[in-house]
C-alpha distance (Angstrom), angle and dihedral (degrees) to the residues before:
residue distance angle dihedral
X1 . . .
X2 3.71 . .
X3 3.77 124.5 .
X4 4.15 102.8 160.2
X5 3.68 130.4 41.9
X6 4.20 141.5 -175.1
X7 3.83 124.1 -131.2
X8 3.97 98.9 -179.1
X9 4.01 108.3 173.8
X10 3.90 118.3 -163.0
X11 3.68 127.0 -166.4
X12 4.11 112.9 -155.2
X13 3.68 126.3 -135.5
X14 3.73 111.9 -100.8
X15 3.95 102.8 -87.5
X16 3.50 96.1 19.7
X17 3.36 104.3 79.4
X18 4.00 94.8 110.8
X19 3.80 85.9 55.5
X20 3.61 99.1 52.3
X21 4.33 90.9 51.0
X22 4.09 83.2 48.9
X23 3.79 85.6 56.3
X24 3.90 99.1 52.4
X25 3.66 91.5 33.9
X26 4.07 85.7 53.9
X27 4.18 87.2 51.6
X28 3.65 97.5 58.8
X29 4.18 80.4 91.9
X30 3.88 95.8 53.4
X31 3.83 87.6 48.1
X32 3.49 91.6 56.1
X33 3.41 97.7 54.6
X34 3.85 95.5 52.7
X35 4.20 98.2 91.5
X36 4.17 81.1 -164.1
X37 3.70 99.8 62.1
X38 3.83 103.6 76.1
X39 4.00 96.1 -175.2
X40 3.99 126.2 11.0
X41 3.75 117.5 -172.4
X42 3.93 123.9 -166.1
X43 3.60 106.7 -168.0
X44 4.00 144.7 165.2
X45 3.74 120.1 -123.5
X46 4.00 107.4 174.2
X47 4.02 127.5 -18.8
X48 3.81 97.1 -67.8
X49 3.86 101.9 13.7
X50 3.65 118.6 92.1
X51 4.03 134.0 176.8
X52 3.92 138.9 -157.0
X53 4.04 116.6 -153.8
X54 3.57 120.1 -174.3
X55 3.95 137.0 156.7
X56 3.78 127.4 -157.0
X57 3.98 131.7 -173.2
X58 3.79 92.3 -101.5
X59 4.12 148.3 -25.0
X60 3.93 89.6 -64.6
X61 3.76 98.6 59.5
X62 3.65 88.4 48.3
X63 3.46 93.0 45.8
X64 4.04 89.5 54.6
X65 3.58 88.7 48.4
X66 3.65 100.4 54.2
X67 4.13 84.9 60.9
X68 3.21 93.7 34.7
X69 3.94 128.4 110.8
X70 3.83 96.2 -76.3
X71 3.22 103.4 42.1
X72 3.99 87.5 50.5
X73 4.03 90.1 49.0
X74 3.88 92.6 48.3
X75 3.89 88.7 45.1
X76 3.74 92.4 54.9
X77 3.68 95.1 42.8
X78 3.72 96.4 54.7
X79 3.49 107.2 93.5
X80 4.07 85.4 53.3
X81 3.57 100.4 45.4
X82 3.81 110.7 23.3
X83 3.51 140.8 85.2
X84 4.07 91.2 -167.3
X85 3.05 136.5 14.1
X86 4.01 108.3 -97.0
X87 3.62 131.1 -85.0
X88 3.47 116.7 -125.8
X89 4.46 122.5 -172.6
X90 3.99 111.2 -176.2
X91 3.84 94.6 -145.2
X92 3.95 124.9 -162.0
X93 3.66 106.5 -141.1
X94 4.01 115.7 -124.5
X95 4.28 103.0 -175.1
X96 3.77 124.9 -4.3
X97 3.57 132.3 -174.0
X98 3.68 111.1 -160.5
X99 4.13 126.1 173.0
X100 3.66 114.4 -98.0
């Protein structure tokens, strides 16, 4: 069951665009290991403009997620690959359909 999500939206430097999809592609790991974060989506939205989506059981999974490994990699990485800091919506999830 999933009650809270993540939509975290990241705009790339011009020219580093490749980097930034190496970074979330490189995450998928770190999500893995986080038992709390039931789904974790990396995902393109426009040439520079990237997004993360994830859902967790409740407010403390997300909460251990948002100091967790990734968002501690993305945070030091900013300056290098970002034209903005990132967006970040705390999300209550409605309806979910999840495998299994």
């Amino acid at each position: 069951m999933v009650t809270v999500g993540l939509m975290v939206r990241v705009e790339a430097k011009p020219g580093m665009e490749s980097e930034v999809e190496s970074f979330l592609r490189d995450a998928l790991p770190l999500a893995e290991e986080e038992p709390d974060t039931v789904a974790w989506f990396a995902t393109r939205l426009g040439q520079s403009t990237f997004g993360i989506f994830d859902v967790f059981p409740d407010d403390e999974g997300r909460r251990t997620h948002l100091a967790g490994p990734i968002a501690e990699a993305l945070s030091e990485r900013t300056d290098d690959l970002l034209a903005e800091p990132p967006t970040i919506e705390h999300l209550d999830v409605l309806a979910h359909k999840l495998p299994g």
